[in-house]
LUMSESE-674842 format. One record per residue: residue in three letters; chain; z, y, x of N, C-alpha, C in turn. Coordinates in steps of 0.05 Angstrom, whole numbers. Each point is the difference from the previous one (the first is absolute). Layout:
N
 code unit    n_z    n_y    n_x   ca_z   ca_y   ca_x    c_z    c_y    c_x
  ala    A      Z      Y      X      Z      Y      X      Z      Y      X
...
This chain:
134
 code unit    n_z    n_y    n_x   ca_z   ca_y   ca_x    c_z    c_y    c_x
  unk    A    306   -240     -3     25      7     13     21    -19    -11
  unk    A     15    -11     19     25    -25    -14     24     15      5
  unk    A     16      4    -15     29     18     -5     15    -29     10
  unk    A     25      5     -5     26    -20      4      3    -13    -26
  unk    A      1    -29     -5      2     -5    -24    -27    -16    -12
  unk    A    -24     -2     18    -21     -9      7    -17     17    -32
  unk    A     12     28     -4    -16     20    -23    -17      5     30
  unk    A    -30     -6    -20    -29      9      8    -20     15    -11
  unk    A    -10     26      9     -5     23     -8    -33      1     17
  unk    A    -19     -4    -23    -27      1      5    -17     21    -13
  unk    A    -14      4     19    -16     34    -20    -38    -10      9
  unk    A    -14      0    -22    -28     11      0    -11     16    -16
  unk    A    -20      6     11    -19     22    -16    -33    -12     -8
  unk    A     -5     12    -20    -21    -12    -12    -24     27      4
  unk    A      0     22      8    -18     21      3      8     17     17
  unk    A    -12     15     20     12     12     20    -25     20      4
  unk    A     -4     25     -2    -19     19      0     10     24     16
  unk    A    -23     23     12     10     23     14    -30     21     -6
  unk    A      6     24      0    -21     22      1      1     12     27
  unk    A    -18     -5     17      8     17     29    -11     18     11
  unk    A      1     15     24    -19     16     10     -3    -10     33
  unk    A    -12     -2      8     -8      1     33     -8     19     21
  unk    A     14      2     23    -15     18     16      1    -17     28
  unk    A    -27      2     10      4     -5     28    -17      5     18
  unk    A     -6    -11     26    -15      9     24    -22    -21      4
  unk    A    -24     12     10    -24    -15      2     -5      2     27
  unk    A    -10    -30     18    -16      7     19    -19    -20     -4
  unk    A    -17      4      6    -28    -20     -3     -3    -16    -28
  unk    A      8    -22     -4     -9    -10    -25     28    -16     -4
  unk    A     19     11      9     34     -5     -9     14     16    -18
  unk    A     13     -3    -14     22     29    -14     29    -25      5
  unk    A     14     28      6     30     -8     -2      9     12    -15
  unk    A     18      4    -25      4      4    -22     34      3     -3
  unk    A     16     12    -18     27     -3     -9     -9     15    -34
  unk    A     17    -21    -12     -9      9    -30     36      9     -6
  unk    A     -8      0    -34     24      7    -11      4     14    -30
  unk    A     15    -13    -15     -5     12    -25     20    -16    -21
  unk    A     -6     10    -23     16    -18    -32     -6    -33      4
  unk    A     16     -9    -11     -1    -26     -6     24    -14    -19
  unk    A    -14    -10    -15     18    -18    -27     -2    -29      8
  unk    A      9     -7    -13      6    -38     -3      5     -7    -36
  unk    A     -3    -16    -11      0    -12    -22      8    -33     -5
  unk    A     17     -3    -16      1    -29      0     25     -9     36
  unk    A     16     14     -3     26     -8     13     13    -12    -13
  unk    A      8    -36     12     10    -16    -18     25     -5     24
  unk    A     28     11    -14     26    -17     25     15    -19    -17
  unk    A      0    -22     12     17    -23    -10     23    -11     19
  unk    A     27     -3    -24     17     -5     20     17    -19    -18
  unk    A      0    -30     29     10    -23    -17     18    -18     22
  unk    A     17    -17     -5     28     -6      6     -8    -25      6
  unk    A      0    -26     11    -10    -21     -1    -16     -7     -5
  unk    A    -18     19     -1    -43     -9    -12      9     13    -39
  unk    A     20      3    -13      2      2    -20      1     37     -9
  unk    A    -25     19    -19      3     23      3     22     15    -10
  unk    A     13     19     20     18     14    -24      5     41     -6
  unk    A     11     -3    -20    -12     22    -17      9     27     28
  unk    A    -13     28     -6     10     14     23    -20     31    -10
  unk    A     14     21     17    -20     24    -11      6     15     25
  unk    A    -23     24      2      4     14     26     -7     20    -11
  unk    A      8     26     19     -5     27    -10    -34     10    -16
  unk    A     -7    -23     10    -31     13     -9    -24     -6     13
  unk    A    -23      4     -3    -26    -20     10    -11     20     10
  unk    A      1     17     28    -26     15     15    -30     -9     -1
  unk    A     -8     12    -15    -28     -4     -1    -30     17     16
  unk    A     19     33      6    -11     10     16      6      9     27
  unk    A    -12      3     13      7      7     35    -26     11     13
  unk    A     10     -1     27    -24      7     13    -11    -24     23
  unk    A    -24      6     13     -6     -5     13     -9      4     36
  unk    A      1    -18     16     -8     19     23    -17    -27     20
  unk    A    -15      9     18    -15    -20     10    -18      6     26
  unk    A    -17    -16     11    -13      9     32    -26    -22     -9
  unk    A    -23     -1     14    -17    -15      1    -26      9     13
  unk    A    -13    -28      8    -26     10     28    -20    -18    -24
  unk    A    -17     25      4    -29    -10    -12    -29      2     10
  unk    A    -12    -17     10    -25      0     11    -27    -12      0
  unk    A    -12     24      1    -28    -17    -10    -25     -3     15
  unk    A     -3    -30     -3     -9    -20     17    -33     -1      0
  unk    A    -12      5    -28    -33      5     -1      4     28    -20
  unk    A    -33      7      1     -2     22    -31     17    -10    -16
  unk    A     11     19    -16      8      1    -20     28    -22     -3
  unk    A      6    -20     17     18    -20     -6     23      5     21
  unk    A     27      3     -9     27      1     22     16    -20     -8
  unk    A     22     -7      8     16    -14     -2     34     12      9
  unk    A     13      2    -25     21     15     13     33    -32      4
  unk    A     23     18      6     26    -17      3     20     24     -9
  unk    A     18      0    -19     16     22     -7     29    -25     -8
  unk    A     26     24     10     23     -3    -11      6     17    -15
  unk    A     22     -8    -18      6     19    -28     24    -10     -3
  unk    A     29     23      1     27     -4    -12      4     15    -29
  unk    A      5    -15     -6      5      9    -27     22      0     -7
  unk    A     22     29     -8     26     -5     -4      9     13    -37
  unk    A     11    -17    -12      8     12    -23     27     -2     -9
  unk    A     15      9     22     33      8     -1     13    -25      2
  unk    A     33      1     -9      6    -15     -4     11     -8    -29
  unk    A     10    -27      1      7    -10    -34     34    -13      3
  unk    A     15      1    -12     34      1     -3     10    -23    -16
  unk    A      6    -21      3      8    -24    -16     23     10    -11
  unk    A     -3      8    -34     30      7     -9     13    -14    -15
  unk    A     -8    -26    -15     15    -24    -15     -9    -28     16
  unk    A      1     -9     -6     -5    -33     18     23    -19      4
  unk    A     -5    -21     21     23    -14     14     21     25     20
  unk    A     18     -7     -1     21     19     13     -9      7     33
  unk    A    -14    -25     15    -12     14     29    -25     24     -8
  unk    A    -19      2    -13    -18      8     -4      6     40     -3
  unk    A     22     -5    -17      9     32    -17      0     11     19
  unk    A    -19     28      1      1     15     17    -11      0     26
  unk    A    -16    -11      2    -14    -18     20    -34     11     -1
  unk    A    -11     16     24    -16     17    -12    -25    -15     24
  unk    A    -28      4    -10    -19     -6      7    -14     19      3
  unk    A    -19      5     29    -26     16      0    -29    -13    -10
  unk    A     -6     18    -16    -22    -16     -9    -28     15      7
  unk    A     -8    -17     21    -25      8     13    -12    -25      8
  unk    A    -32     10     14    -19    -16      0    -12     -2     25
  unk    A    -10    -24     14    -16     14     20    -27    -17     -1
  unk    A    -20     13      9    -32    -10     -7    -17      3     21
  unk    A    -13    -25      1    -21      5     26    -28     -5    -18
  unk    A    -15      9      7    -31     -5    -10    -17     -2     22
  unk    A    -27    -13     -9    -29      1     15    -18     -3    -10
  unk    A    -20     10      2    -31      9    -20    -14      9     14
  unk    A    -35    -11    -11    -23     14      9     -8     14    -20
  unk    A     -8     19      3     -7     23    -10    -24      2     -5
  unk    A    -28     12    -16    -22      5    -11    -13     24     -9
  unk    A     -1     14     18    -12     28     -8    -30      7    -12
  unk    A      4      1    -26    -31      6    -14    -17     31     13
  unk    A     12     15      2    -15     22     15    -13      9    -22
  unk    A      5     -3    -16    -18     24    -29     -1     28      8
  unk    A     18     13      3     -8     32      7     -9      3     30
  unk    A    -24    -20      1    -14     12     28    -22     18    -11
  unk    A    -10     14     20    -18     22     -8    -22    -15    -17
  unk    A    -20     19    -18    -13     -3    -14    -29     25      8
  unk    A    -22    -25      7    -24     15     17    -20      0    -20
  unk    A    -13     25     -7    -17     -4    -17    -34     -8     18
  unk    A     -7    -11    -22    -40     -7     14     -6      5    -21
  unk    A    -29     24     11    -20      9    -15    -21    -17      2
């Protein structure tokens, strides 16, 4: 984000994790899905610098936890193998610039995420029945 004054305000994250639950509807060998649950982040790095040069600055504080929420279609294509497509927002409030360059002070950010994924999937099938022979 570029303020007035050409102060430039950059944010990454180095870990981004969630614990979720799923529920959804089946017809044939499709599920449609909406999840939802906890989620943390780790390793939020914001830098904020004036001509390419960094300068010093503090904000109310580093959200690390939030939640999550999300939709996704998963389907499977032979035994045992699907292939799903899921979105995921991830929101962990906002954060308050309270020392810095004078545009910045007070100057508040939402800090959220948004995620697309795609995967095939591999189902081992271990707890299938167990037949005894005499």
């Amino acid at each position: 984000m570029i303020f007035p004054g050409g102060v430039l305000v950059t944010s990454n994250n180095d870990q981004l994790g969630s614990v979720t639950g799923r529920i959804g509807y089946t017809w044939g060998p499709a599920l449609l899905y909406a999840k939802g649950g906890y989620a943390w982040k780790d390793g939020n790095h914001v830098n904020v610098s004036t001509g390419g040069v960094p300068v010093a600055f503090t904000t109310d504080g580093n959200h690390r936890d939030g939640y999550t929420v999300g939709a996704g279609v998963e389907y499977m294509f032979a035994p045992s193998w699907s292939a799903k497509v899921e979105y995921q927002y991830y929101n962990f409030g906002s954060t308050t610039f309270t020392t810095g360059p004078a545009v910045i002070i007070g100057s508040r950010f939402h800090d959220e995420e948004h995620t697309v994924k795609a995967g095939i999937n591999y189902r081992f099938n271990w707890g299938g029945p167990v037949l005894a022979k005499y």
